[in-house]
N, CA, C and O atoms as CSV, one atom per row, in Angstrom:
chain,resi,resn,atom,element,x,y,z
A,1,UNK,N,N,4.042,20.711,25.524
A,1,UNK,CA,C,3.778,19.891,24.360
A,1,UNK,C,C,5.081,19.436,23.722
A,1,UNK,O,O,6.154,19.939,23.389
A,2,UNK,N,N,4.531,18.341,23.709
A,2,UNK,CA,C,6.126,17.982,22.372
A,2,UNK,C,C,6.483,18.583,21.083
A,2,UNK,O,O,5.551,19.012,20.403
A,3,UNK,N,N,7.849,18.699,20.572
A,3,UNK,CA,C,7.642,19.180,19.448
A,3,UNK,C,C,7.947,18.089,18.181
A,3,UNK,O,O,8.969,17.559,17.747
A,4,UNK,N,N,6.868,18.055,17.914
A,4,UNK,CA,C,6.852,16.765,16.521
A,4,UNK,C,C,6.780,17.334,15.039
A,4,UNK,O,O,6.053,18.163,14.492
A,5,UNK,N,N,7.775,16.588,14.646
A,5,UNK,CA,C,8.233,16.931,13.279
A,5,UNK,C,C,7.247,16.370,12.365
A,5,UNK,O,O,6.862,15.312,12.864
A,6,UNK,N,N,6.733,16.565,11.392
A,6,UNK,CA,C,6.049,16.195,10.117
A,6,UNK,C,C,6.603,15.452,9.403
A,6,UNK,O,O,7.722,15.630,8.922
A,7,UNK,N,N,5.814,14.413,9.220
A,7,UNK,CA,C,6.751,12.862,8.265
A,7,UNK,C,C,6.725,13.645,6.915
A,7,UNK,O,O,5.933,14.515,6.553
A,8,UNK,N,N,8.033,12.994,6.124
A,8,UNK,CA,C,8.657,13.708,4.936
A,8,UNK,C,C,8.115,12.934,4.228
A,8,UNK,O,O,7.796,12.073,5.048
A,9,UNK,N,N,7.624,12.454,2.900
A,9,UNK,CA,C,7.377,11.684,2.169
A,9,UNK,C,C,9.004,11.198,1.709
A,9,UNK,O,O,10.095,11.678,1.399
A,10,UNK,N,N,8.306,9.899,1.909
A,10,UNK,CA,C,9.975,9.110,1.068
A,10,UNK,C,C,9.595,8.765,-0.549
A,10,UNK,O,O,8.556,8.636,-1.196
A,11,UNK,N,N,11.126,8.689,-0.831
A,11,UNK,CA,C,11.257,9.009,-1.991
A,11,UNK,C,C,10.991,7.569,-2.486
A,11,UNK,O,O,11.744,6.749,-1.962
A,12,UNK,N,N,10.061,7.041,-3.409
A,12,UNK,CA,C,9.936,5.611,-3.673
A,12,UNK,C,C,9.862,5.941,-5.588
A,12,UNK,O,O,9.546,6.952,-6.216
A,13,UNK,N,N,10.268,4.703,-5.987
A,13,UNK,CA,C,10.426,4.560,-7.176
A,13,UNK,C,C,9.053,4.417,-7.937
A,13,UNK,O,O,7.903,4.391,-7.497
A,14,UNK,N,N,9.711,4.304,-9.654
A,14,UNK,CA,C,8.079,4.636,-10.161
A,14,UNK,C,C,7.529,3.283,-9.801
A,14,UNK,O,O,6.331,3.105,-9.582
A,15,UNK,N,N,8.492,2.276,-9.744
A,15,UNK,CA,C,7.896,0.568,-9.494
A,15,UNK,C,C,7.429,0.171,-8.022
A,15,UNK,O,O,6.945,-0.929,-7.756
A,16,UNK,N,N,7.624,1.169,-7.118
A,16,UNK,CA,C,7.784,0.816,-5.509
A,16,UNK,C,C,6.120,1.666,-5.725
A,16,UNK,O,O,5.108,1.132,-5.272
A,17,UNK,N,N,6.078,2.676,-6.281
A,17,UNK,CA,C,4.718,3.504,-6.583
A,17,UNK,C,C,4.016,2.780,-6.894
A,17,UNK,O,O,3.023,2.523,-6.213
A,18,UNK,N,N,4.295,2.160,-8.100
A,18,UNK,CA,C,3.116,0.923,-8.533
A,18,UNK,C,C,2.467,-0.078,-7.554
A,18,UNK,O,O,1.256,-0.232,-7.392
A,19,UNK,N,N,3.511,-0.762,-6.899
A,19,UNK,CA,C,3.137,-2.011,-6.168
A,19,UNK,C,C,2.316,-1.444,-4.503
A,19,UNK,O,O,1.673,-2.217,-3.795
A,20,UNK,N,N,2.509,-0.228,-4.233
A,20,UNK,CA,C,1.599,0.873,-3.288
A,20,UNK,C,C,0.328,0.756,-3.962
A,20,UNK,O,O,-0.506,-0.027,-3.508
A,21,UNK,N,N,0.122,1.331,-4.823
A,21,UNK,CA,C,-1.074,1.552,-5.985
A,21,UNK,C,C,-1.831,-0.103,-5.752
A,21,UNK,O,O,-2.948,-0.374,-5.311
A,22,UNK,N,N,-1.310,-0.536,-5.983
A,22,UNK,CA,C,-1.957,-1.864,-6.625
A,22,UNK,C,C,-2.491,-2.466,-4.899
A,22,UNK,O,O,-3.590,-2.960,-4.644
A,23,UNK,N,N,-1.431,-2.253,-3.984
A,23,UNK,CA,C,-1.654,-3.735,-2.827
A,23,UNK,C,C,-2.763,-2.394,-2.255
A,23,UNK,O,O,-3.833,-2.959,-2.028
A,24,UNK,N,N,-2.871,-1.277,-2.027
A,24,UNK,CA,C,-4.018,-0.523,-1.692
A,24,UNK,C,C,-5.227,-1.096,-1.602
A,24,UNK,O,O,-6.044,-1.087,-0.681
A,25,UNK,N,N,-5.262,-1.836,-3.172
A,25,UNK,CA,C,-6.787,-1.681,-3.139
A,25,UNK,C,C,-7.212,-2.917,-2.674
A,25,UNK,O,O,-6.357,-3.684,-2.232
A,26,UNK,N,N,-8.868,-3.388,-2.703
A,26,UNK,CA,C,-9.077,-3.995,-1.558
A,26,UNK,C,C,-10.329,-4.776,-2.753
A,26,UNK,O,O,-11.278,-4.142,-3.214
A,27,UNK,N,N,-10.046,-6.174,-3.057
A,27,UNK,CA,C,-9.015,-6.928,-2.306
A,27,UNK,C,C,-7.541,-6.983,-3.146
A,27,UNK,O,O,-7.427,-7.040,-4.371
A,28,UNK,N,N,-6.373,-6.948,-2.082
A,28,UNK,CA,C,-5.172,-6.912,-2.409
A,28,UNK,C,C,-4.814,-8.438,-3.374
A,28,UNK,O,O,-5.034,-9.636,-3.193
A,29,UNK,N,N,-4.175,-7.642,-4.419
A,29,UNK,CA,C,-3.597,-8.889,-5.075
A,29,UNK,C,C,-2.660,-9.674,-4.452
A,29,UNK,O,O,-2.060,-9.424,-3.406
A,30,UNK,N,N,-2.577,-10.589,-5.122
A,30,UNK,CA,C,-1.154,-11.623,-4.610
A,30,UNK,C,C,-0.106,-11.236,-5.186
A,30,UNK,O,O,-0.129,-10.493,-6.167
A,31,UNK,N,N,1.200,-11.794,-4.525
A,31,UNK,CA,C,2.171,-11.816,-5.337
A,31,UNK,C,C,2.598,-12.195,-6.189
A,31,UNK,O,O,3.608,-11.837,-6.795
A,32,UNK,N,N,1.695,-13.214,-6.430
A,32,UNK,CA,C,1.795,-14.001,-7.805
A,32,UNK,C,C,1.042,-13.281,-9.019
A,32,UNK,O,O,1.419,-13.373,-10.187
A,33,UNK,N,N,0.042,-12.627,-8.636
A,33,UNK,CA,C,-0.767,-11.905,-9.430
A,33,UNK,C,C,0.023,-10.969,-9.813
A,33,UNK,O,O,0.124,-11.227,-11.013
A,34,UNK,N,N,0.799,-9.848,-9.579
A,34,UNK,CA,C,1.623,-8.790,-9.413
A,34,UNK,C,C,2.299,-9.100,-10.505
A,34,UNK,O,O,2.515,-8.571,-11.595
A,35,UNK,N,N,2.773,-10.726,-9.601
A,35,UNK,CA,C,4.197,-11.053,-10.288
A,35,UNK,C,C,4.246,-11.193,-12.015
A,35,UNK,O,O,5.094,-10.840,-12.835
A,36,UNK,N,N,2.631,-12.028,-12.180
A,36,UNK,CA,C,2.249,-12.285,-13.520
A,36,UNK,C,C,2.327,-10.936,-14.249
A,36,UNK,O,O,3.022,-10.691,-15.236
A,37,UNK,N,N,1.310,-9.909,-13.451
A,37,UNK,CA,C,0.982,-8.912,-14.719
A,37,UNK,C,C,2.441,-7.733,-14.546
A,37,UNK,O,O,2.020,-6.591,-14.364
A,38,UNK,N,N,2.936,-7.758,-14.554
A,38,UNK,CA,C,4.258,-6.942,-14.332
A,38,UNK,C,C,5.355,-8.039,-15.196
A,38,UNK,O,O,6.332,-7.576,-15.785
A,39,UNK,N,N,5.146,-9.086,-15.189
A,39,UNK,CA,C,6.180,-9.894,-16.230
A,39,UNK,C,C,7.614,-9.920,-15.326
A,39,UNK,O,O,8.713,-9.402,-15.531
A,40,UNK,N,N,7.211,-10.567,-14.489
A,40,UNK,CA,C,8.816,-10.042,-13.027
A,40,UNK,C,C,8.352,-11.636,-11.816
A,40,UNK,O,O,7.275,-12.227,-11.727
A,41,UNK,N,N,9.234,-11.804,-11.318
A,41,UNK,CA,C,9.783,-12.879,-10.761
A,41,UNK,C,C,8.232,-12.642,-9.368
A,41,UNK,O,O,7.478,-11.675,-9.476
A,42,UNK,N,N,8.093,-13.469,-8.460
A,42,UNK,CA,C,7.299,-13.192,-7.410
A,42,UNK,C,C,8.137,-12.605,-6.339
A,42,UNK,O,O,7.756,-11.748,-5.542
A,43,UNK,N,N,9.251,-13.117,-6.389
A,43,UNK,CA,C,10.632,-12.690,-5.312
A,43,UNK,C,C,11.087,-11.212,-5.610
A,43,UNK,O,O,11.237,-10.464,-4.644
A,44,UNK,N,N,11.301,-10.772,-6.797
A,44,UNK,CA,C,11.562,-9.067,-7.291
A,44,UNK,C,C,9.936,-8.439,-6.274
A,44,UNK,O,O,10.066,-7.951,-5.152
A,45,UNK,N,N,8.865,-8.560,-6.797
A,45,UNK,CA,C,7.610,-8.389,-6.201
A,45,UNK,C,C,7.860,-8.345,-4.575
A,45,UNK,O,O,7.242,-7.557,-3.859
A,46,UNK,N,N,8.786,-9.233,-4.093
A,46,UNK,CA,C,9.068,-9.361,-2.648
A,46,UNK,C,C,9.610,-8.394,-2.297
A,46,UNK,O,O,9.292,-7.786,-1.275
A,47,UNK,N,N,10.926,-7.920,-3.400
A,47,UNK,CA,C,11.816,-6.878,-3.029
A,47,UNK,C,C,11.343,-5.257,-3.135
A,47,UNK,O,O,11.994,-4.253,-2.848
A,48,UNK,N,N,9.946,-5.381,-3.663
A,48,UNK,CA,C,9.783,-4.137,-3.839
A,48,UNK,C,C,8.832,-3.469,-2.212
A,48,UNK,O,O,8.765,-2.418,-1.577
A,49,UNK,N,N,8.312,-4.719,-2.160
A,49,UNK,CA,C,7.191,-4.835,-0.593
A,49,UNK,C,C,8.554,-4.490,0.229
A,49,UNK,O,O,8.678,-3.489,0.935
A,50,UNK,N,N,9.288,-5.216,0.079
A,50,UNK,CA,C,10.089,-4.683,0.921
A,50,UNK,C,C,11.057,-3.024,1.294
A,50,UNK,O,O,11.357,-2.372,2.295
A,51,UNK,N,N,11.215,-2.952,0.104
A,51,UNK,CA,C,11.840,-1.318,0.098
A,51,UNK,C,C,10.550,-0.684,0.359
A,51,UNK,O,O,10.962,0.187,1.126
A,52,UNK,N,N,9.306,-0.483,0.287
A,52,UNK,CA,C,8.088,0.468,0.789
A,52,UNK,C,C,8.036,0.108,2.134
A,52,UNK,O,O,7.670,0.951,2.954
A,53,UNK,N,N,8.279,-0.771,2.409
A,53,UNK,CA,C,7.927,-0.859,4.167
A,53,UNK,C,C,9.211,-0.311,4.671
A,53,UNK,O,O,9.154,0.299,5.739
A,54,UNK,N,N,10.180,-0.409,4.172
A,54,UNK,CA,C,11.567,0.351,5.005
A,54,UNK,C,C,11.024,1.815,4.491
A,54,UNK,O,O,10.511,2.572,5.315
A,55,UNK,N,N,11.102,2.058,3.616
A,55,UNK,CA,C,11.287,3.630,3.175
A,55,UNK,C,C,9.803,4.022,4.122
A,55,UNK,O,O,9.896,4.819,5.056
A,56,UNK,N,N,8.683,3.482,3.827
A,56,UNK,CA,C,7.614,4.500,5.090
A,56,UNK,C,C,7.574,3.997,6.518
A,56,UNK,O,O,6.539,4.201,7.153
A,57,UNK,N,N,9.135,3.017,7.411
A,57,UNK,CA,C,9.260,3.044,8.166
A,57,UNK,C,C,7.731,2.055,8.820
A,57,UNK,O,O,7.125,2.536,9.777
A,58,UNK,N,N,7.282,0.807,8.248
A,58,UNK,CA,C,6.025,0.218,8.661
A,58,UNK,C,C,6.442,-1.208,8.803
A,58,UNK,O,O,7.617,-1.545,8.660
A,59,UNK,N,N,5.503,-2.027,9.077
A,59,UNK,CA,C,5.336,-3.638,9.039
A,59,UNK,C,C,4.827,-4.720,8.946
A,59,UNK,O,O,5.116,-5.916,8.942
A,60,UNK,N,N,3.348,-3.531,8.810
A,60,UNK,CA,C,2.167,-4.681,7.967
A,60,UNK,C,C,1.631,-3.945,7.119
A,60,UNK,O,O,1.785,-2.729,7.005
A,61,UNK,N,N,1.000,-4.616,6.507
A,61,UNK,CA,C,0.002,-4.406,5.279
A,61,UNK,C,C,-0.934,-2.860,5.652
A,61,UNK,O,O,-1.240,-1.964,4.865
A,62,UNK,N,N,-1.158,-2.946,6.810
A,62,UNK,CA,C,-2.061,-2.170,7.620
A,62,UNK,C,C,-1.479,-1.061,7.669
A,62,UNK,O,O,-1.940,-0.205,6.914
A,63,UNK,N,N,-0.276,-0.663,8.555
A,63,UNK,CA,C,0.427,0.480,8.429
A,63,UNK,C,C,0.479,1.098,7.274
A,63,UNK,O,O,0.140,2.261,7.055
A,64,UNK,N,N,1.131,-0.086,6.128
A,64,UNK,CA,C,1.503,0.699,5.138
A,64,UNK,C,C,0.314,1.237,4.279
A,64,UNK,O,O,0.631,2.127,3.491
A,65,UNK,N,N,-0.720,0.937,4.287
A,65,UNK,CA,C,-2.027,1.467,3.750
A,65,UNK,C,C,-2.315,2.864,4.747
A,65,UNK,O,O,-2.724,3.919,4.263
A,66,UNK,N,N,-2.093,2.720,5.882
A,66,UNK,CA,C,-2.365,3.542,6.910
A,66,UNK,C,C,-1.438,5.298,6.484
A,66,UNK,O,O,-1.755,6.487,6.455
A,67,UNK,N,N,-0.149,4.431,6.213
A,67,UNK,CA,C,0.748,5.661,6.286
A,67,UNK,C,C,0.864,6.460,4.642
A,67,UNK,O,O,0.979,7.680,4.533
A,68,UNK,N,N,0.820,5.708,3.698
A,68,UNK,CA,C,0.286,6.013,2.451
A,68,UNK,C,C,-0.631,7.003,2.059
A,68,UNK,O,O,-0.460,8.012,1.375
A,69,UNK,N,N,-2.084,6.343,2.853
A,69,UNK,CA,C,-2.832,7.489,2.816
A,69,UNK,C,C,-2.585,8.479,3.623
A,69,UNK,O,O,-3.238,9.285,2.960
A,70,UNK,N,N,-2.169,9.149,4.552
A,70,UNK,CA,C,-1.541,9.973,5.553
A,70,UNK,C,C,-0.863,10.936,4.694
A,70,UNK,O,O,-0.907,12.151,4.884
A,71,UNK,N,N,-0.218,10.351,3.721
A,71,UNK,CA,C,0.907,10.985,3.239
A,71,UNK,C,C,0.691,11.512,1.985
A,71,UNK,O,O,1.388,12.323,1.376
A,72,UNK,N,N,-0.577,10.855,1.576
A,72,UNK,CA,C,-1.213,11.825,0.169
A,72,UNK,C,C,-0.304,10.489,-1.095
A,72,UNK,O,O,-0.367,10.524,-2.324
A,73,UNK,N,N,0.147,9.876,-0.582
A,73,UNK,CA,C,0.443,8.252,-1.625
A,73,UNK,C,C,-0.558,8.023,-2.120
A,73,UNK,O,O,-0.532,8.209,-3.336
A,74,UNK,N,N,-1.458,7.696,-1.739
A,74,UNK,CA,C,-2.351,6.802,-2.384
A,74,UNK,C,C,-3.558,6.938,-1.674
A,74,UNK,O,O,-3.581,6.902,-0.444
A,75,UNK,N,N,-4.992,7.159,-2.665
A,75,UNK,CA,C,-6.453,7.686,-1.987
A,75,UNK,C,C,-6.897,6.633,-1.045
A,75,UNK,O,O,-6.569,5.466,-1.258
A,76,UNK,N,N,-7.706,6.995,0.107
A,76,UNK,CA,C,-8.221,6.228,1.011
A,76,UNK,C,C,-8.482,5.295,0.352
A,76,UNK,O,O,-8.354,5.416,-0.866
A,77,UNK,N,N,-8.890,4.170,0.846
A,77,UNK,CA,C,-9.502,3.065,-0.478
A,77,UNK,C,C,-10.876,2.706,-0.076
A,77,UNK,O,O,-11.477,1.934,-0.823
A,78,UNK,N,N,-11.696,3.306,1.387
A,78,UNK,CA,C,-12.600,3.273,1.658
A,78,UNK,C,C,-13.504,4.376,0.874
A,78,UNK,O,O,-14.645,4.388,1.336
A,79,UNK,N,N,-13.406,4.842,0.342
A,79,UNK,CA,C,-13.662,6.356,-0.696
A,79,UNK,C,C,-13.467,5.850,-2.160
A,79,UNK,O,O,-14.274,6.185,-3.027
A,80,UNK,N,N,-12.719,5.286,-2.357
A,80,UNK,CA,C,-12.379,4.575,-3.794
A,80,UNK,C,C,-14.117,3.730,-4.168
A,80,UNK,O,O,-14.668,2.992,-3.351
A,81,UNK,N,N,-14.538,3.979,-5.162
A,81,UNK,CA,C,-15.713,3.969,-6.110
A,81,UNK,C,C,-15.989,1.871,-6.151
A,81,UNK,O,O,-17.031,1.225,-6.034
A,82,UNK,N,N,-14.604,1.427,-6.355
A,82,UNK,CA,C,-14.807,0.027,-6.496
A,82,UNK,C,C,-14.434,-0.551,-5.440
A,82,UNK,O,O,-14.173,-1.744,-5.596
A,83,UNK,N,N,-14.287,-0.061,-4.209
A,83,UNK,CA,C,-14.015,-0.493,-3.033
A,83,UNK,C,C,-15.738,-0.899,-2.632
A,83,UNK,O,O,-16.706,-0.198,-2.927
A,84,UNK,N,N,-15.789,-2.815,-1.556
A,84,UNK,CA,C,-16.933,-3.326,-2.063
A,84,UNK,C,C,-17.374,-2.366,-0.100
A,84,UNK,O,O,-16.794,-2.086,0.949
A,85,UNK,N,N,-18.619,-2.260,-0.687
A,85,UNK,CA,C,-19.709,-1.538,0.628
A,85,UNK,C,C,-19.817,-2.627,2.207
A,85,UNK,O,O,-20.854,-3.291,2.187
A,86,UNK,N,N,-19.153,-2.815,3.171
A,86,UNK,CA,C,-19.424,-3.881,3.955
A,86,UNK,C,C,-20.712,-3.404,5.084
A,86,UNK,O,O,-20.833,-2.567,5.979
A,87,UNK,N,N,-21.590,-4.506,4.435
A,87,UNK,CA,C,-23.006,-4.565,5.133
A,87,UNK,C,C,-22.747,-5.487,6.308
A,87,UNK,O,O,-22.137,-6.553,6.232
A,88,UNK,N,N,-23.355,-4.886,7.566
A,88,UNK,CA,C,-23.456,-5.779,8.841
A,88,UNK,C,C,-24.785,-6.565,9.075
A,88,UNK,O,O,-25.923,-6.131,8.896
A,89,UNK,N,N,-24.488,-7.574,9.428
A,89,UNK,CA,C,-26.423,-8.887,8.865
A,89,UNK,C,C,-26.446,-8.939,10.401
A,89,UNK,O,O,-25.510,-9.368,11.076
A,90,UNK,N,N,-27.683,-8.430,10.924
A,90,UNK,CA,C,-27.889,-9.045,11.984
A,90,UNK,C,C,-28.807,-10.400,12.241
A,90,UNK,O,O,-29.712,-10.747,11.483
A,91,UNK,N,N,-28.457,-11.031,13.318
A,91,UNK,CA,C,-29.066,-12.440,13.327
A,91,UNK,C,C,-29.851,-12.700,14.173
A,91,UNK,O,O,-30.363,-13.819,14.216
């Protein structure tokens, strides 16, 4: 067997925390949305997407939801109360 090390949680800021928090949930805000309610540029908003995807080592949206929850960041969002129920319609 290999021997595999246990991912460390990286150290992210209280603002890099926030913008985790927020793009989690489903449906993900924009950056413009962010940008508005935070009172901050859409491009700062850019820079913060960006330091969470370096610091948990990811590259989409997907991962980083993926590795978040993994890591005890942030609650599943399929479990989250206002997360919407997706019904399959057959035809």
């Amino acid at each position: 067997m290999e021997n595999v090390q246990p991912r460390t949680v990286p150290s992210l800021t209280r603002r890099e925390m926030a913008y985790l928090a927020l793009t989690c949930r489903i449906p993900e805000p924009t950056r413009a949305e962010i940008a508005a309610k935070w009172g901050i540029a859409p491009k700062t908003v850019e820079r913060h997407r960006a330091n969470v995807y370096r610091k948990l080592e990811v590259h989409t949206r997907l991962e980083m939801l993926f590795s978040a929850v993994q890591l005890g960041l942030v609650p599943c969002p399929c479990r989250a109360r206002s997360a919407p129920v997706l019904v399959a319609v057959q035809r």
